[in-house]
C-alpha positions as CSV (number, residue, x, y, z in Angstrom):
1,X,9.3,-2.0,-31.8
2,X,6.2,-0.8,-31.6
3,X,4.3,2.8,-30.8
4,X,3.7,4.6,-27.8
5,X,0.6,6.2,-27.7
6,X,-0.2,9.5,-27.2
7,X,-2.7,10.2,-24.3
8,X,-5.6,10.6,-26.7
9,X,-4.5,7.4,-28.3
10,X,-4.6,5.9,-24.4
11,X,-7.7,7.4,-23.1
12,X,-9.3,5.8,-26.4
13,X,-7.5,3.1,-26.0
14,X,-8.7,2.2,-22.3
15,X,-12.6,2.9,-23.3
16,X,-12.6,0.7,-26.2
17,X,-15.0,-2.2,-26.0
18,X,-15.0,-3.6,-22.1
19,X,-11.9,-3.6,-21.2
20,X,-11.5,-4.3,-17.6
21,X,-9.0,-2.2,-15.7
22,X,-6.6,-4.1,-13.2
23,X,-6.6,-1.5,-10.4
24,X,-3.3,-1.7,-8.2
25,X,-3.2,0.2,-5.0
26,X,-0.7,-0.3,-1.9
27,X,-1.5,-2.0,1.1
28,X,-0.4,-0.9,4.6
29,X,3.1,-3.0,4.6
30,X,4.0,-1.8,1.1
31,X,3.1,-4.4,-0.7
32,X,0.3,-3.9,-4.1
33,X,-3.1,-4.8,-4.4
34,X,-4.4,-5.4,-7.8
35,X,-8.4,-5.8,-8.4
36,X,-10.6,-6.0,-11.2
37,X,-12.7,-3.0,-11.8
38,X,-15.6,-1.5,-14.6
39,X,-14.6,1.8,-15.0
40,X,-15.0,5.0,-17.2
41,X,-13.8,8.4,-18.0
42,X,-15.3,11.4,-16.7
43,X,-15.4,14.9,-18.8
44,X,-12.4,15.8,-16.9
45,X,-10.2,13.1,-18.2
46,X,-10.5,11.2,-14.5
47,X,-10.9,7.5,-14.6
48,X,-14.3,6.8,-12.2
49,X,-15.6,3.3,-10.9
50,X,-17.1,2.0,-7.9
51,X,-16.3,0.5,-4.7
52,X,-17.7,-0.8,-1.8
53,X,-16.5,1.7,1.0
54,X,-15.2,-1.5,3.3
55,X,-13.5,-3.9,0.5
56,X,-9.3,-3.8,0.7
57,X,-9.3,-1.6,-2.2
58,X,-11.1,1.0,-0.6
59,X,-9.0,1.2,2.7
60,X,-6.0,1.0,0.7
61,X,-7.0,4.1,-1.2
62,X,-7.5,6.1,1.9
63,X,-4.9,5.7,3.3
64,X,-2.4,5.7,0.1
65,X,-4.4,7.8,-2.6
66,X,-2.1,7.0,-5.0
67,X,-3.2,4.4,-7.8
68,X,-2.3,2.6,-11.4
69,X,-5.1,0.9,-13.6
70,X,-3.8,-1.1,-16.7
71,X,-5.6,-2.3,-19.8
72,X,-4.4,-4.4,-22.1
73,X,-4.9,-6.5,-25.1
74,X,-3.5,-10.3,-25.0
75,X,-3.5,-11.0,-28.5
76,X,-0.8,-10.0,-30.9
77,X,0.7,-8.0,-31.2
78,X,0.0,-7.4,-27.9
79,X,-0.8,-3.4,-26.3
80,X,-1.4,-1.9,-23.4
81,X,-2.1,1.7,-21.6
82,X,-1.4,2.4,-18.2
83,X,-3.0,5.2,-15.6
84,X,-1.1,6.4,-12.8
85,X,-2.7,9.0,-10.6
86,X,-4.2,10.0,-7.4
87,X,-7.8,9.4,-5.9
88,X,-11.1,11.0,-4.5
89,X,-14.0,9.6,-3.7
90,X,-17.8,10.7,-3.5
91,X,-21.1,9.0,-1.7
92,X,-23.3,11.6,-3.1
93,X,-26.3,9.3,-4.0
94,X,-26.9,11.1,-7.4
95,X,-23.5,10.8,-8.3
96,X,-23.2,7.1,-7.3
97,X,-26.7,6.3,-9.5
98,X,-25.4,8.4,-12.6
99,X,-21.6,6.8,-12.6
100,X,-22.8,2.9,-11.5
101,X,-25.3,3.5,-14.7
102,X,-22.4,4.9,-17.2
103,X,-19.5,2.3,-15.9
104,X,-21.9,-0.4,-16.7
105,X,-23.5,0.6,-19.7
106,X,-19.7,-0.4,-21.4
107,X,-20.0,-3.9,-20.4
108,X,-23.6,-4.6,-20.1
109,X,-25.1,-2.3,-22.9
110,X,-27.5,-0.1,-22.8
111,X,-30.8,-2.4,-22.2
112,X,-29.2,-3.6,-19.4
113,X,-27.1,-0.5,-17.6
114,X,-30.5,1.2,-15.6
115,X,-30.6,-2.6,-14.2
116,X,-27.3,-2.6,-13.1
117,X,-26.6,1.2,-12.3
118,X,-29.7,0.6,-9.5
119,X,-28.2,-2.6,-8.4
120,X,-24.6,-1.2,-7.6
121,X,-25.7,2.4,-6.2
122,X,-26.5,1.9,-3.1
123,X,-25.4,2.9,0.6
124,X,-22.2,1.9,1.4
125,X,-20.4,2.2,-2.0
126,X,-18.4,4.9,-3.7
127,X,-17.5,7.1,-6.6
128,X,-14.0,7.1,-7.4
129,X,-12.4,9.3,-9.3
130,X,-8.9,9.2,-10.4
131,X,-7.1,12.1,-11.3
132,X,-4.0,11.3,-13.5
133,X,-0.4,12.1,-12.9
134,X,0.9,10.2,-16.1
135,X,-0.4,7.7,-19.1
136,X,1.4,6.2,-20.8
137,X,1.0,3.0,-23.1
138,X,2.6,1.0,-26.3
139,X,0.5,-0.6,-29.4
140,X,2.3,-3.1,-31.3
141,X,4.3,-4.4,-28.8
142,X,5.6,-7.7,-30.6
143,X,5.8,-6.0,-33.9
């Protein structure tokens, strides 16, 4: 049947190796939007990744700031953790360099994340930071 994780279990969970969140947000006729994103947790327990302020995900969020982002593992026996919650957003430039370094030190490492935290902070992209309303997840779902 499987276990349902507690939220510690989840937040680990979601940060273990680079696991990519599928980011779903609503579009302006209802219907979702789902998107790969690189993404960590903050010392508040947010979830905070990047986006380019003009891309579909972006607009989507300000208008609608509620989100989801999955993880998962697609191996058995199979588990996954899900955050709901609601979004803010930030252009300071300090910000920006500090989280584009820290989201991409998970899946680039850490001879590589100065690299790639100067390549994605730059003018026109975004800090967000989601807030939760609810995790929840399952290990051990085909057991």
């Amino acid at each position: 049947m499987g276990h349902a994780m507690t939220e510690p279990e989840i937040r680990a969970f979601m940060l273990e190796g680079s696991k990519t969140g599928k980011l779903a947000t609503v579009r302006s006729d209802g219907r979702p939007h789902i998107a790969a994103v690189w993404f960590s947790f903050d010392e508040q327990g947010r979830a905070v990744f990047l986006t380019g302020s003009t891309t579909l995900k972006a607009r989507n969020m300000r208008r609608d700031p509620r989100v989801s982002i999955l993880t998962d593992v697609e191996v058995m026996p199979f588990a996954w953790a899900r955050l709901d919650g609601e979004v803010s957003f930030s252009e300071d430039p300090d910000e920006l360099l500090f989280w584009a370094t820290e989201t991409c030190r998970r899946y680039v490492g850490d001879a590589r994340a100065d690299e790639f935290g100067r390549r994605n902070a730059v003018p026109g992209e975004l800090v967000v930071f989601v807030t939760p309303t609810r995790l929840v997840g399952q290990t051990g779902v085909s057991d």
